[in-house]
ZAMARGU-4260 file (C-alpha; in steps of 0.2 Angstrom, whole numbers, plus 5000, padded with zeros to 4 digits):
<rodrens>
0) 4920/5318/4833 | 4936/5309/4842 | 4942/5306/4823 | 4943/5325/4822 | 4952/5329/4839
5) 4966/5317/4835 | 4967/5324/4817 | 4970/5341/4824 | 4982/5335/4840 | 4994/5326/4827
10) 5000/5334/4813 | 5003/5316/4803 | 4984/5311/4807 | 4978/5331/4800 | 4985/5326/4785
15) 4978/5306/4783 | 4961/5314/4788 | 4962/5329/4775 | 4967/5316/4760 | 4953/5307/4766
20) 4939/5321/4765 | 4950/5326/4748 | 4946/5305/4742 | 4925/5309/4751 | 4923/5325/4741
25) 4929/5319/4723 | 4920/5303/4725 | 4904/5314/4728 | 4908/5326/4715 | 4911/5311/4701
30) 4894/5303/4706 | 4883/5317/4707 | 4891/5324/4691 | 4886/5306/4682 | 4870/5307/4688
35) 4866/5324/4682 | 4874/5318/4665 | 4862/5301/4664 | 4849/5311/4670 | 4852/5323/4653
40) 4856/5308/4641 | 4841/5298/4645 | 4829/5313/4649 | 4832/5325/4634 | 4829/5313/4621
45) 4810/5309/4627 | 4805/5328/4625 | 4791/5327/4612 | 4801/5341/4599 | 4820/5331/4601
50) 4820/5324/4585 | 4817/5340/4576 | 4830/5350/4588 | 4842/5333/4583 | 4839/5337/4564
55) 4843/5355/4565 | 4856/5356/4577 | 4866/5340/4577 | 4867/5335/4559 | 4882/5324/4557
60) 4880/5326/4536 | 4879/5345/4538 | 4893/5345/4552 | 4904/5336/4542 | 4900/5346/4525
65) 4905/5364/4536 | 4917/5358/4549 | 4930/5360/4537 | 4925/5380/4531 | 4921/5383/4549
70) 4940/5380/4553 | 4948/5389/4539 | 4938/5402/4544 | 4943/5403/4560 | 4960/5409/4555
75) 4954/5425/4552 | 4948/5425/4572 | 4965/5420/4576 | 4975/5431/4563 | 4963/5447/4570
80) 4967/5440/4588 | 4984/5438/4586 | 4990/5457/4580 | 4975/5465/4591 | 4984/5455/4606
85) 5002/5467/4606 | 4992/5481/4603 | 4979/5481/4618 | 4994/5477/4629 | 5003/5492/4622
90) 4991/5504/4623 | 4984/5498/4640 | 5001/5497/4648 | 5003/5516/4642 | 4985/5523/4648
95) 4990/5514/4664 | 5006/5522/4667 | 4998/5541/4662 | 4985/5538/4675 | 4998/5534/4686
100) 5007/5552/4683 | 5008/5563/4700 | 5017/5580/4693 | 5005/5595/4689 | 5014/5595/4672
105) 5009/5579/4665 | 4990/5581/4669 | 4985/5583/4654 | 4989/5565/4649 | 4983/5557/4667
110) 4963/5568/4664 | 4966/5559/4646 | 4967/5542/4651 | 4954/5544/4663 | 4941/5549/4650
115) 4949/5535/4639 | 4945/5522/4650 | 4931/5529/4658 | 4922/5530/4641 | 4926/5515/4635
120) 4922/5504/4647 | 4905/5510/4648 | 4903/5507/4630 | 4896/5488/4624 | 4911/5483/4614
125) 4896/5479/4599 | 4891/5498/4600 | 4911/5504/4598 | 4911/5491/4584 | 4896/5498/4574
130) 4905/5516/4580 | 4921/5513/4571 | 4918/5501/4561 | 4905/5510/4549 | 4910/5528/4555
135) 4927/5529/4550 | 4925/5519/4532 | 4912/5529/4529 | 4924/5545/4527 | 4927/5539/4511
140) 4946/5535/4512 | 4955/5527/4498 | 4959/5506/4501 | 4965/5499/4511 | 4962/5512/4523
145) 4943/5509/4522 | 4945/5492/4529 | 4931/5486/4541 | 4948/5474/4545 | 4956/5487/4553
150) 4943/5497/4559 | 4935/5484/4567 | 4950/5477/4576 | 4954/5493/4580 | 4937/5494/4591
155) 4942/5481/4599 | 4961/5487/4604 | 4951/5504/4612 | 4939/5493/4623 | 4950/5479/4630
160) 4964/5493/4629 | 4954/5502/4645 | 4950/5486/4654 | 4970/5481/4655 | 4974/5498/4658
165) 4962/5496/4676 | 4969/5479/4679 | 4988/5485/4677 | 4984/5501/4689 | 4978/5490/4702
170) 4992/5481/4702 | 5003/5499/4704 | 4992/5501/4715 | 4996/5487/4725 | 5014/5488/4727
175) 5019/5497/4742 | 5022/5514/4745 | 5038/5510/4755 | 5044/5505/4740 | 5042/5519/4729
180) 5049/5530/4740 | 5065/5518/4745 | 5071/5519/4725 | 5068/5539/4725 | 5079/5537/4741
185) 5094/5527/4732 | 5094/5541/4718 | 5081/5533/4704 | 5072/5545/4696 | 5051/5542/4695
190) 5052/5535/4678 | 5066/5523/4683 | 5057/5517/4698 | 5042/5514/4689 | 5050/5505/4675
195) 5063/5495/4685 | 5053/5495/4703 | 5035/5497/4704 | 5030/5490/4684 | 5040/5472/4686
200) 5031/5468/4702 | 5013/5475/4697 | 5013/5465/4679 | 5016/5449/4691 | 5002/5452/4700
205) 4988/5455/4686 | 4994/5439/4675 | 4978/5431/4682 | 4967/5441/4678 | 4971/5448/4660
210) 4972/5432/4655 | 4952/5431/4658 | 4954/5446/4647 | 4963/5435/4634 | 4948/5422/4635
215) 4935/5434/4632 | 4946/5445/4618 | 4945/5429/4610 | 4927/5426/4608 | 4925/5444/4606
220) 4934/5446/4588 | 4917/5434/4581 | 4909/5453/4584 | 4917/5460/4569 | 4906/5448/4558
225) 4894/5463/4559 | 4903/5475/4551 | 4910/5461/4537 | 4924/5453/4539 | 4920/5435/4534
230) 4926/5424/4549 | 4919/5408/4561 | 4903/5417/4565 | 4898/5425/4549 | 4903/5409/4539
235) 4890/5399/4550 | 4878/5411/4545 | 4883/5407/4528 | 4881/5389/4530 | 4865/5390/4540
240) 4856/5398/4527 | 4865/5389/4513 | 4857/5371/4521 | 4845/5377/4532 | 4853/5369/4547
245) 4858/5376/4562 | 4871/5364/4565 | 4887/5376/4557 | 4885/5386/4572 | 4887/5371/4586
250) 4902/5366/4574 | 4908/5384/4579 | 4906/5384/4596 | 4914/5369/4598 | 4928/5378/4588
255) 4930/5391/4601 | 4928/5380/4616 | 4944/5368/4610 | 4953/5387/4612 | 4947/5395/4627
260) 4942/5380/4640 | 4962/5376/4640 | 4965/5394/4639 | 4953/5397/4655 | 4958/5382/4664
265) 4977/5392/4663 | 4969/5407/4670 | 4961/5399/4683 | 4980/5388/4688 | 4988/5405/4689
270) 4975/5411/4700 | 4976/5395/4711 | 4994/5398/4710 | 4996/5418/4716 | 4984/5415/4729
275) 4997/5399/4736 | 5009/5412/4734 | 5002/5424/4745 | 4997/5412/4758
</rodrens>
């Protein structure tokens, strides 16, 4: 207890005593962490159906045989991921903006973007998928218009499309009013203040969090498998039946959990990072 009194009195012994608790905490994280991992390295084995699980799940001949496939298939995810990316950022920076509109003229657009994102983010993203991604082929338009490539990713631009829209209008709607109203005083018009005033500072402010929306776009696109395109997911399917072996689709996941761990770890820094920021 003295320990802690002289630690608040002087700000040179707060600090000693903080990197000490910092030292106290890791070492019990590290410890109990080991535990838990011996306990699953010498427990799981004995269960009386591991070897069959091990067989079916962790072939090495089978994982060595797909591994490759699996990869070049996963171009397709990062291809669909990658033009799907500028889109969603487009079209959720614009539905964002409407809803955003004040003047009676423009309401149109700001009840539009309303229904937009109300609908489609009550909508699973699979639903949408099986929505568009049958639907509109199925009007009988001439290649390559008939797509399931397109039409899928498309599904996926209209849903993530309304969940960045709501993250960017929260963060319009966290800039200040003061300030809105200070660049209409100095002679900018609305559209200027938002483009020059009210937009740079919001886009800051959601960084964070659409890149969690990044993360799970990225795992989303293996939901276009159901309506054909032949990427990571469907391609462990085919290699599934093809050996009988589950094994192809723990060779996937470990495919999407090279890209997204980094890529949530980034989030998760920038989030660490804002809230120092604001502190």
């Amino acid at each position: 207890m003295s320990e802690v009194i002289e630690a608040v009195a002087s700000p040179g012994r707060r600090a000693v005593y903080e990197a000490r608790l910092r030292k106290r905490s890791m070492r019990i994280a590290a410890l109990s962490t080991m535990a838990v991992v011996v306990a699953i390295v010498v427990l799981v084995p004995l269960a009386p159906g591991w070897e069959a699980v091990k067989r079916s799940f962790f072939n090495g001949g089978v994982f060595t045989k797909t591994f490759p496939g699996l990869l070049n298939a996963f171009l397709l995810d990062i291809a669909i991921f990658a033009w799907s990316l500028p889109l969603i950022a487009i079209v959720g920076l614009l539905v964002a903006v409407c809803r955003d509109i004040q003047r009676p003229a423009f309401y149109p657009l700001r009840l539009f973007a309303t229904i937009y994102t109300d609908v489609f983010r009550g909508l699973p993203v699979i639903l949408v998928i099986y929505l568009v991604g049958f639907g509109v082929p199925g009007l009988g338009m001439p290649r390559p218009w008939n797509s399931p490539y397109i039409w899928g990713s498309l599904a996926l631009i209209l849903v993530y499309a309304a969940y960045v829209a709501e993250v960017i209008r929260s963060g319009i709607e966290s800039i200040h009013k003061s300030q809105r109203s200070a660049a209409l005083s100095l002679g900018l018009s609305p559209s200027d203040t938002m483009r020059y005033v009210i937009l740079p500072q919001a886009l800051r402010n959601v960084v964070p969090a659409n890149m969690n929306l990044v993360v799970a776009l990225q795992k989303d696109v293996a939901l276009l498998s159901f309506v054909g395109p032949v990427e990571i997911f469907r391609q462990a399917g085919v290699y599934k039946s093809l050996f009988a072996n589950f094994t192809p689709y723990v060779g996937a996941a470990l495919i999407f959990l090279v890209i997204t761990i980094p890529a949530t770890r980034y989030a998760d820094f920038l989030t660490h990072k804002r809230r120092r920021l604001e502190q």
